[in-house]
C-alpha positions as CSV (number, residue, x, y, z in Angstrom):
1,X,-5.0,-72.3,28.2
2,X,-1.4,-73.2,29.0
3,X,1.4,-71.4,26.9
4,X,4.1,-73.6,25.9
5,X,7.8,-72.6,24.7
6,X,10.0,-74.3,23.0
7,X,13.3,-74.1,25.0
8,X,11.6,-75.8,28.3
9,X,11.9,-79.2,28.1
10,X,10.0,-80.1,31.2
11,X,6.9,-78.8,32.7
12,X,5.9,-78.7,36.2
13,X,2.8,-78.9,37.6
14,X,0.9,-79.3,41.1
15,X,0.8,-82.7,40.8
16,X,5.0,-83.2,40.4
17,X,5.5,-81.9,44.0
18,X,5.4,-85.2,46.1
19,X,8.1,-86.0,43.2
20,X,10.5,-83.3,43.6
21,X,14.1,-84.2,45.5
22,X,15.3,-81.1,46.3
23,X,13.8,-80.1,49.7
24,X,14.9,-77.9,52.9
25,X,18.0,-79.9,54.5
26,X,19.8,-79.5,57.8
27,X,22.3,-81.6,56.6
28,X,25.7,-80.6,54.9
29,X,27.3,-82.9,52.9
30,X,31.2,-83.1,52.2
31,X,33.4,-84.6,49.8
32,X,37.4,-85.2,50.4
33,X,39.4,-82.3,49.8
34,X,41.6,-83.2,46.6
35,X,44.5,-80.8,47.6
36,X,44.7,-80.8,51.2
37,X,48.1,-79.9,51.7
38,X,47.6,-76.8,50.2
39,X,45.6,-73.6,51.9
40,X,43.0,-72.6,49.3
41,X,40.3,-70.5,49.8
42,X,36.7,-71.5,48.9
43,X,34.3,-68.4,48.9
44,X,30.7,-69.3,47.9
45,X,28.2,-66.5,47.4
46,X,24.6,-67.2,48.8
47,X,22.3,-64.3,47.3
48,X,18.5,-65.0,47.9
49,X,19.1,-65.9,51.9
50,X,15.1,-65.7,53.5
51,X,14.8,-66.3,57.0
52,X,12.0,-64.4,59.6
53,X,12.7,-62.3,62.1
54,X,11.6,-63.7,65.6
55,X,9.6,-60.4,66.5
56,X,7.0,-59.6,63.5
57,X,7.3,-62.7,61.8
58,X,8.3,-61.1,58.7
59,X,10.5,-62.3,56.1
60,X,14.5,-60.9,56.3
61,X,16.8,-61.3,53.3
62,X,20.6,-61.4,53.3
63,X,23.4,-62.3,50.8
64,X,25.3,-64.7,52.7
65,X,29.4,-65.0,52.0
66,X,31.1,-68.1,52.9
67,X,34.6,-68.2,52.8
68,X,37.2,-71.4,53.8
69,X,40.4,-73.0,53.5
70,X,39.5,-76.8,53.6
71,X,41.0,-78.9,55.9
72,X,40.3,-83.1,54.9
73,X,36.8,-82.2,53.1
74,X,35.2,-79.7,51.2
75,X,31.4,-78.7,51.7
76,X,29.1,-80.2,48.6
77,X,27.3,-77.2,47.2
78,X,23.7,-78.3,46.4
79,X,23.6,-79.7,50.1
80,X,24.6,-76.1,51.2
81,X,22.2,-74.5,48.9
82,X,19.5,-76.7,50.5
83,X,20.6,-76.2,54.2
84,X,20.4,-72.5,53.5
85,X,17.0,-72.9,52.0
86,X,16.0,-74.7,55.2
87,X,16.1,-71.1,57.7
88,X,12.9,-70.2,55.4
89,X,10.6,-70.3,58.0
90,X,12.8,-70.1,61.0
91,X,12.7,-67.4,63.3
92,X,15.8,-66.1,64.6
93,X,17.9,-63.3,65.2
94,X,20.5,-62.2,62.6
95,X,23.2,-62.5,65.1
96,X,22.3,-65.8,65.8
97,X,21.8,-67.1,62.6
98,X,25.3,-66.4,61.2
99,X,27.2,-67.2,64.2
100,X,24.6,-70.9,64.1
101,X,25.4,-71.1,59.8
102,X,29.1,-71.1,61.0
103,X,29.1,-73.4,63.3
104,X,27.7,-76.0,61.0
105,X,30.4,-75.6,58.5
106,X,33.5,-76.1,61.4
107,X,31.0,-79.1,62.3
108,X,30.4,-80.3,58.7
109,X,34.0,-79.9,57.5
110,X,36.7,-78.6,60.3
111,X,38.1,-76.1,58.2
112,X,41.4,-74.4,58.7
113,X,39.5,-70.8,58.6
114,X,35.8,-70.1,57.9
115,X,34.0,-67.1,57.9
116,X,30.9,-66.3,57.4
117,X,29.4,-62.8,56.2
118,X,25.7,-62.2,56.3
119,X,24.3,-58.6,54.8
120,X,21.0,-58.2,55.4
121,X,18.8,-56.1,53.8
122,X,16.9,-52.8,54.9
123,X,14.7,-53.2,57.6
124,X,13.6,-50.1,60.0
125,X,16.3,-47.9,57.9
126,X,19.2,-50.2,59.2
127,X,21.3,-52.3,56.7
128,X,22.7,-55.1,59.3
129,X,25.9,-56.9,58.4
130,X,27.3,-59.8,60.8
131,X,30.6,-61.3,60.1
132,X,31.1,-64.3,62.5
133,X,35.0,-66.2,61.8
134,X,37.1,-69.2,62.8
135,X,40.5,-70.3,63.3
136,X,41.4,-73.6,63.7
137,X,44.0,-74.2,66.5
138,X,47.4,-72.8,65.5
139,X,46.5,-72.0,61.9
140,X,47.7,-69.4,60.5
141,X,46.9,-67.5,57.2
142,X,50.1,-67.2,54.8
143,X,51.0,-63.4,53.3
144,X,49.8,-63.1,50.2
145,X,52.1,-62.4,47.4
146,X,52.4,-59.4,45.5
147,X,53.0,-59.2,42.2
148,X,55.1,-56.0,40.5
């Protein structure tokens, strides 16, 4: 018997997943960056990161952090939320992974800065965090301000 409620306006079944257009990607997507001559920093928060780890075949989960100050373009975010859903089933070491997430945003969108800041969770008692950054060539980050 299926239970129906009344604030779902769409049901899914088996049969609707050769319909569905939201699948694993490799490909980041961009769109011009409406301010460019202004440093602005984008930070996008990617909480349910799943990848395996290349020894036991076992699934690893991270929060991944991306922060950026655009340069020409900015990185779309449902294309990012599919490239990250795309390291699923991949097997790779942490280290790798974050320092191989980074390099596809500088090739995607040749930011002025990136960074990228993957915490993964508990495995064998150790809580692993790998922060992997860029600087584009003779960037440099302005003081912040303070305020009184």
């Amino acid at each position: 018997m299926e239970t129906r409620y009344p604030c779902i306006t769409r049901y899914f079944t088996y049969e609707d997943a050769p319909n569905v257009t939201s699948h694993p990607s490799k490909t980041l997507d961009t769109f011009p960056n409406p301010k460019p001559e202004r440093d602005y920093t984008i930070q996008i928060e990617l909480p349910e990161f799943t990848c395996l780890c290349p020894l036991t075949g076992q699934p690893d989960f991270a929060h991944l952090v991306v922060d950026y100050v655009p340069q020409d373009s900015c990185i779309e975010l449902k294309s990012l939320k599919l490239y990250i859903w795309s390291f699923r089933d991949e097997g790779a070491f942490h280290e790798a992974l974050t320092n191989r997430i980074l390099d596809d945003i500088i090739e995607a969108c040749s930011p002025r800065f990136a960074r990228v800041t993957a915490k993964f969770n508990v495995r064998g008692g150790t809580y692993p965090t790998i922060v992997a950054e860029h600087s584009a060539p003779g960037w440099r980050a302005s003081s912040p301000t303070e305020l009184p």
